[in-house]
C-alpha positions in Angstrom: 105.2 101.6 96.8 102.1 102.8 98.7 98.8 102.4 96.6 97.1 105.2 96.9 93.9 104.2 94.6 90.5 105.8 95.5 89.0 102.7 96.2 90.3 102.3 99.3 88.5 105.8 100.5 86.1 104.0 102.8 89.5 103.1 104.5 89.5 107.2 105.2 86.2 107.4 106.7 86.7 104.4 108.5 89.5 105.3 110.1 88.2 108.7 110.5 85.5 107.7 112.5 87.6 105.5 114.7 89.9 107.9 115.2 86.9 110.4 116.9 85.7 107.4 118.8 88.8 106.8 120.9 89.3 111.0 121.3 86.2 111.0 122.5 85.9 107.8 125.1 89.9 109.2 126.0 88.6 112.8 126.7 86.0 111.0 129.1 87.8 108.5 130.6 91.9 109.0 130.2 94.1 111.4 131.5 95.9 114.0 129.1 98.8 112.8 127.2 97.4 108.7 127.2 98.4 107.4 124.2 96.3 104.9 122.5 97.8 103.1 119.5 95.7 101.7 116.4 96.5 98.5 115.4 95.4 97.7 111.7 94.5 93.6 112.2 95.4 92.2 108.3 93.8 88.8 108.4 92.9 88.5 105.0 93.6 92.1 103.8 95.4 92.7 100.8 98.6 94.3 101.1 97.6 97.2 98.9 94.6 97.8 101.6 96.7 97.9 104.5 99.7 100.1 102.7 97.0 102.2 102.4 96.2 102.3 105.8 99.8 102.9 106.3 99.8 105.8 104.2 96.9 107.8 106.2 99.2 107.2 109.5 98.5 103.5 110.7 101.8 102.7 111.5 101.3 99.2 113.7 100.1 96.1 112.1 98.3 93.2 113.7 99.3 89.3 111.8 97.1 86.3 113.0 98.2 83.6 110.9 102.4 82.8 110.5 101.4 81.4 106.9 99.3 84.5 105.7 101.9 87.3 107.3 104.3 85.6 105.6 102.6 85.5 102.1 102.3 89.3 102.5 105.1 90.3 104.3 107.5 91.5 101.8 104.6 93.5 100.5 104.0 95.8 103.2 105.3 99.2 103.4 108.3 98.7 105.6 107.6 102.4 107.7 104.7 100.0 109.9 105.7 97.9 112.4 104.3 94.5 113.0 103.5 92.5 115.7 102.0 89.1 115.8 98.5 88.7 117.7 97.3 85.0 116.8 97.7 81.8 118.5 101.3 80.9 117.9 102.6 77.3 117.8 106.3 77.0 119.4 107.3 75.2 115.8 106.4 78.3 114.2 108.0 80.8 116.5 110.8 80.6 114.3 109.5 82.1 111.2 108.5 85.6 112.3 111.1 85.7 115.4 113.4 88.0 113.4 110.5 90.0 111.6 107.9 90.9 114.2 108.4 93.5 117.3 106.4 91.7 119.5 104.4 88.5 120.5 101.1 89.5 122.1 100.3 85.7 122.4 102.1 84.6 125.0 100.0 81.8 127.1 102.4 79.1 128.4 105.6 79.1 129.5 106.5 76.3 126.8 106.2 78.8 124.3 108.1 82.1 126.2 110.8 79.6 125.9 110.7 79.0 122.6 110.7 82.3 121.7 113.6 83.0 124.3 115.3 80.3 123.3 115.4 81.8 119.5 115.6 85.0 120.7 119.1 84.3 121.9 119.9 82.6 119.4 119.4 85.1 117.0 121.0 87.9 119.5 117.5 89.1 120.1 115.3 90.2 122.9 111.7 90.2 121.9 109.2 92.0 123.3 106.1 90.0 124.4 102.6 90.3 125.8 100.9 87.7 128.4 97.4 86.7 126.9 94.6 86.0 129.5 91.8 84.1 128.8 89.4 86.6 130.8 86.4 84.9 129.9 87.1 81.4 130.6 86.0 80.5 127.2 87.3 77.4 125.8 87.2 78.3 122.1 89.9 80.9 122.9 93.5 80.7 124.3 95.5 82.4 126.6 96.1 81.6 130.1 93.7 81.6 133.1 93.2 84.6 135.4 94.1 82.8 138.3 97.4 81.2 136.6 98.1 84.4 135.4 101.1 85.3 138.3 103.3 82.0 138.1 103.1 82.8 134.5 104.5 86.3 134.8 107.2 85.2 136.6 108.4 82.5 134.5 108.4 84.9 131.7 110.7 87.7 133.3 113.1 85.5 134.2 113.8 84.7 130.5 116.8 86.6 129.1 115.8 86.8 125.4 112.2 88.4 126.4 111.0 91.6 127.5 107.9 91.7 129.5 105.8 94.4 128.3 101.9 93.8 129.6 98.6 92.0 129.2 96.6 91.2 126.3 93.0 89.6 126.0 89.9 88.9 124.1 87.1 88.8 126.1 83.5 87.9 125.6 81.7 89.5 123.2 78.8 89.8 126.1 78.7 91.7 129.4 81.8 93.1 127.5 82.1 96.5 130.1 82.3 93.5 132.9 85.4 91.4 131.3 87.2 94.4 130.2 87.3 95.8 133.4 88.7 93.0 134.8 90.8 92.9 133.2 92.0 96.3 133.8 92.2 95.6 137.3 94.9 92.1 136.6 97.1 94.8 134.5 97.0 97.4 137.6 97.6 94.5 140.2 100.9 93.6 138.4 102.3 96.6 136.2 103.8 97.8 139.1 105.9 94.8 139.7 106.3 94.1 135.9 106.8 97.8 135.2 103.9 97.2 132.5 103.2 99.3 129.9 100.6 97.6 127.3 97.0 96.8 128.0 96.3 95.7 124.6 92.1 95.1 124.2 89.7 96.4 123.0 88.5 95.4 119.2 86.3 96.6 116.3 82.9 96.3 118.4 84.3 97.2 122.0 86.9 99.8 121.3 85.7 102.7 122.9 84.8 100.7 125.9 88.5 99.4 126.1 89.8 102.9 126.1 87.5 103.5 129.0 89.2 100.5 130.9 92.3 101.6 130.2 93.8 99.7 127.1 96.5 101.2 125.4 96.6 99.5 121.7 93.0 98.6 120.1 93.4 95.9 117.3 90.9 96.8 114.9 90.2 94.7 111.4 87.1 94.5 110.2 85.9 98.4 111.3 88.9 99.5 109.6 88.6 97.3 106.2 85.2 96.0 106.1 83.9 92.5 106.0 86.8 90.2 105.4 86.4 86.7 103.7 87.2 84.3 106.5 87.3 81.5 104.1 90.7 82.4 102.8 
């Protein structure tokens, strides 16, 4: 049941405000008719907080942690759909193949074929997002602009995946700089790739991703507040 206790209002105003935020940098930058999705990013949220999210019209989830997402998962109000954003080990693959909707993590072709190879197996095709390390930085995964193309190609030839677009991270500096980079790796291959997901663009550079083009912002902490990372 969705909890629809008055202590989760700031969720409301929160999501209120985000909501103008992208209308506004879309009005600017976008052409009518782009659609921008909100991604509600759970990492230590309580179930109750994100139904509640839910319930005001969130319907796309964001999981980080195979563990935590499946703590929570039978909690969750079962109208959002969930994808899974984190840095995924190919020996965990098979715990969220058959409950996710996409991988957004995709950064080697050892793990597209894990996930294809389970994806068959389980009569699936999964839908999947490249992750590029835009940045260069070493505390962060995903793959390396410039090994980006052998990459895409080893990932649409796998049966069990569908190749859906580009996801990144990037710097939390010169962010305007990384972002529209990588906008310009998306436009390079979604023609061949027939690409529809740019997915960047997070609570402190949101509006700037819209402006580069992302279609799906994955937004945690300016949607719920300070989370405890300790958990």
């Amino acid at each position: 049941m969705i909890n629809m206790d008055a202590s989760f209002g700031y969720i409301d105003e929160n999501l209120r405000i985000i909501r103008e935020n992208i209308a506004d940098a879309a009005e600017k930058y976008r052409s009518p008719g782009d659609r921008i999705r909100i991604m509600a990013v759970t990492k230590t949220v309580p179930p109750e907080a994100v139904n509640h999210a839910v319930s005001l019209g969130v319907d796309l989830l964001g999981e980080n942690r195979v563990q935590e997402y499946q703590s929570k998962a039978d909690a969750y109000d079962k109208s959002a759909e969930v994808q899974f954003i984190g840095h995924l080990q190919t020996n965990k693959v098979k715990y969220i193949i058959s409950s996710v909707s996409m991988i957004q993590s995709v950064d080697s072709i050892r793990l597209a074929q894990e996930i294809d190879r389970l994806a068959v197996k389980n009569g699936l095709v999964m839908d999947v997002l490249c992750e590029v390390n835009i940045g260069g930085e070493e505390s962060k995964s995903g793959i390396a602009p410039a090994e980006l193309e052998g990459l895409l190609k080893e990932v649409s030839s796998l049966e069990g995946l569908r190749l859906r677009g580009l996801m990144t991270i990037p710097p939390p500096s010169d962010s305007d700089v990384f972002l529209g980079r990588m906008q310009e790796l998306y436009n390079r291959f979604a023609p061949e790739y027939s690409f529809d997901t740019l997915s960047m663009g997070m609570t402190h550079d949101y509006a700037q991703a819209v402006k580069y083009g992302s279609t799906l912002v994955r937004i945690g902490t300016g949607l719920f507040g300070a989370r405890n990372y300790n958990k």
